[in-house]
N, C-alpha and C positions, 0 to 999 in steps of 0.2 A: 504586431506579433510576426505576422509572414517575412516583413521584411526584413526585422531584426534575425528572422531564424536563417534569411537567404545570404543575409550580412557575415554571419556565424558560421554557415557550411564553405561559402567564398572563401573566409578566410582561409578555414580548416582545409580545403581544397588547394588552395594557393601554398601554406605549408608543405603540404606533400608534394606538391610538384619540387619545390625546391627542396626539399627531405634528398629526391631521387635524382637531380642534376648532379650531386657532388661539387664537387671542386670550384667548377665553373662559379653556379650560383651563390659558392661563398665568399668568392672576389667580387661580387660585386655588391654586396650585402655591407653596409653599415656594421660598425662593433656594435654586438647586441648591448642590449640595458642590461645592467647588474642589480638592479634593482628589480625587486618582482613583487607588485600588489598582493598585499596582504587577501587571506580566502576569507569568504565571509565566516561568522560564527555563528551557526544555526542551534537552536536549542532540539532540534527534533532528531528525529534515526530514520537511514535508508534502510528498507526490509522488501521482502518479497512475502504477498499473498502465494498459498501454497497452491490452490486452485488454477494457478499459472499453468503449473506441470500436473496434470489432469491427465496428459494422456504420456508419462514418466514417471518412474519411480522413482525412490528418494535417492539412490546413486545418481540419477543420473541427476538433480537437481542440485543433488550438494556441490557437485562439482560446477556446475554453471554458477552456481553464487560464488564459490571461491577465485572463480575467472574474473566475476564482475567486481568483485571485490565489493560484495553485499553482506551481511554480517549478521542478520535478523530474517528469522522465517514463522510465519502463522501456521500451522500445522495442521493439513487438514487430513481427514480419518481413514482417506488412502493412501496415504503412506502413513499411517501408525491408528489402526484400528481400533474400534472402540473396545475390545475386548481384549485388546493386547494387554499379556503378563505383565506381571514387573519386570521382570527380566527381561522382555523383550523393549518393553520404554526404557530402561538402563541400557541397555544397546541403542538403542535409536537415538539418543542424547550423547553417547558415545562418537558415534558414527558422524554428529554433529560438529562436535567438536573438532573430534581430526581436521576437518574443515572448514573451523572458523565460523561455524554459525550455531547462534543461539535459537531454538524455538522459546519465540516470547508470549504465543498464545493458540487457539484454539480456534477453530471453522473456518469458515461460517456451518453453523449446525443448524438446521429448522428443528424445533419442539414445538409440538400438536399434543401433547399432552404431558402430566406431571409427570410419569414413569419416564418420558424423553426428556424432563427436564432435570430427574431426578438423575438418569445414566449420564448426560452431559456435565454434570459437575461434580459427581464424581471422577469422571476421566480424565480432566483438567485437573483434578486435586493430584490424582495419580501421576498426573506428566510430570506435574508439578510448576503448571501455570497460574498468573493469577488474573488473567486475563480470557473471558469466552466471549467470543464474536458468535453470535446467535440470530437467528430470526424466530419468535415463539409464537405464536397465534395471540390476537390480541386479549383475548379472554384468560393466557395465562400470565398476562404481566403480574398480577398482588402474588403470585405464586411464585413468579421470577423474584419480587421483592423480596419475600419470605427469603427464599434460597441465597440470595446477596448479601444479606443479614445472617445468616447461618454461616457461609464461606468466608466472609469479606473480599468477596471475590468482584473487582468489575466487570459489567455488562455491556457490549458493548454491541448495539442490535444493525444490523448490516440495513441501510436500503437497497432499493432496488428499480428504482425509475417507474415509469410507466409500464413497468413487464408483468408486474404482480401485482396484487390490491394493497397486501399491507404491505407499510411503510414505502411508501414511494418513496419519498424526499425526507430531505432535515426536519423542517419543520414538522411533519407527520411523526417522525420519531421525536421532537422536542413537545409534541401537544402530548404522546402519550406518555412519556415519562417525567415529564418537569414535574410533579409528585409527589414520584416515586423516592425510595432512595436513591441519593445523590452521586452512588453507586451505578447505579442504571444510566448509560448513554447512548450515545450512538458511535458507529461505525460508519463515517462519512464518503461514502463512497461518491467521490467528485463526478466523475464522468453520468453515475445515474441520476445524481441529482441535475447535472445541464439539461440531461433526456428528458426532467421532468419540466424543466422551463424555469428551473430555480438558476443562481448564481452560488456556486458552489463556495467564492471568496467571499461574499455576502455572509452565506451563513454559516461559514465558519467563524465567524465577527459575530455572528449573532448566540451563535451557542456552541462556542470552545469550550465551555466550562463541565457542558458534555459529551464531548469527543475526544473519545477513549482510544483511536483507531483511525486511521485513514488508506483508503484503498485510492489512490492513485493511478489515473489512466487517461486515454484523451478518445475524443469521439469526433462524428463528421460532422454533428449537428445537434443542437439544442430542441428538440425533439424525438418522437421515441424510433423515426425513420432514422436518427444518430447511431453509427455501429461505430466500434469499435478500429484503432489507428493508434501509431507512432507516436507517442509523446511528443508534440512540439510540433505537430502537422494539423491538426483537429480544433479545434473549439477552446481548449481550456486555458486562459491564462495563467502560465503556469509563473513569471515574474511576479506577479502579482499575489500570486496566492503563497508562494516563500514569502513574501514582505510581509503577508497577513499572518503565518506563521510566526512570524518575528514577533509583531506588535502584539501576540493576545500571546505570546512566551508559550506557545505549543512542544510541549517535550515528547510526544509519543511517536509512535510510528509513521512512515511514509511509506507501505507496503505496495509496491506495483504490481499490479493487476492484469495482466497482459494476456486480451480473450480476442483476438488474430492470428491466424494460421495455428490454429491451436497443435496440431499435426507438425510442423515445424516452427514455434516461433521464435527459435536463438535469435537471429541476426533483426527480429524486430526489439526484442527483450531486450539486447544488447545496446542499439541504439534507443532507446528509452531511456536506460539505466544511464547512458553517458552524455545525456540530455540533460536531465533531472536535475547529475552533479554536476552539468557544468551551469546550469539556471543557480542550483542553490550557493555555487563559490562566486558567483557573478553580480546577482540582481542585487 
């Protein structure tokens, strides 16, 4: 992986230099190829986790995805409150649009009890998602069910590595809901599941058929000392895990996640995002 990624910035590097020669560097340059490899065809979508811009409002977010040329956003409840009008969600859907981007779902939300489980789908009905990224306390999954069955709405329950008890990893979310309705899944959040000492390409092979979501991001280390980094500099085999996307036909989200320099993180977001798409037109 390193070396492939140090192969790829050379290039990228070498490019530019001859970008900035001019003239010169064009007499000596070969007639380029007319021919240009076909990009790969991925069945999934690039999107952004909203919790990215945590410490940003939604101006200022929409406009960074229309830069990156991102197209899908998870919506989380500070920029569009749980209490917001209809009128205020008809603007905020608005405001979206101008920009090119779709809210395709909801949280991550923690519910600790029915009454939170009860206001959280409602407000997704109101945005008018059909998709809640959720963490609920284990005790209310039959009540989650109940509610799944009520909306036909999917579930799709966020892990969280070794930071919190419940649901660390995949597997953790595949023992508690395999069950359940087939509705209820998970929200495969890659980087906590390494932190947990899982293989995130692994299990996504193992339980695609409940991954409803995925939170995209890369870490230093396969353990919970693992923090957060750059897409294509950390731990996660990110070739690998598009090719895995491919073979198990994954159509949902690839939301990046991006919890560095959370005070400033454009220019890490930025190369993330132009990582991501150049792994997924490549590998």
């Amino acid at each position: 992986m390193e070396k492939s990624r140090r192969t790829f910035l050379k290039k990228s590097l070498a490019g530019a230099i001859l970008l900035g020669t001019g003239g010169l560097a064009h007499a000596e340059l070969p007639e380029p190829t007319k021919s240009k490899a076909r990009k790969a065809v991925n069945p999934f979508h690039l999107g952004m986790a909203g919790f990215t811009f945590a410490k940003f409002d939604i101006d200022t977010t929409l406009k960074t995805l229309k830069r990156l040329g991102v197209h899908y956003l998870c919506i989380k409840d500070f920029h569009l409150p749980f209490n917001s009008t209809d009128e205020q969600i008809k603007a905020f859907h608005e405001k979206c649009a101008t920009h090119k981007v779709t809210g395709y779902a909801v949280g991550p939300i923690y519910m600790k009890s029915e009454a939170e489980i009860d206001r959280s789908f409602e407000y997704a009905k109101r945005v008018g998602v059909k998709t809640i990224v959720g963490v609920p306390n284990y005790e209310l999954l039959p009540y989650v069910d109940k509610k799944v069955k009520e909306y036909d709405f999917k579930y799709a329950i966020h892990l969280h590595g070794p930071d919190i008890k419940t649901y660390p990893d995949a597997t953790d979310v595949w023992e508690h809901t395999k069950d359940l309705d087939p509705r209820i899944g998970m929200c495969l959040d890659i980087g906590h599941d390494l932190r947990n000492g899982c293989d995130p390409v692994a299990d996504l092979k193992k339980y695609h058929t409940r991954v409803f979501d995925m939170h995209i991001k890369d870490v230093t280390d396969s353990t919970k000392a693992g923090h957060a980094i750059e897409l294509g500099r950390g731990k996660i085999d990110f070739p690998a895990l598009v090719k895995m996307m491919r073979k198990v036909k994954y159509t949902g989200m690839c939301s990046l996640e991006y919890e560095k320099d959370m005070s400033d993180p454009f220019m890490g977001i930025a190369e993330s995002i132009g990582y991501f798409k150049a792994v997924s037109d490549l590998s």
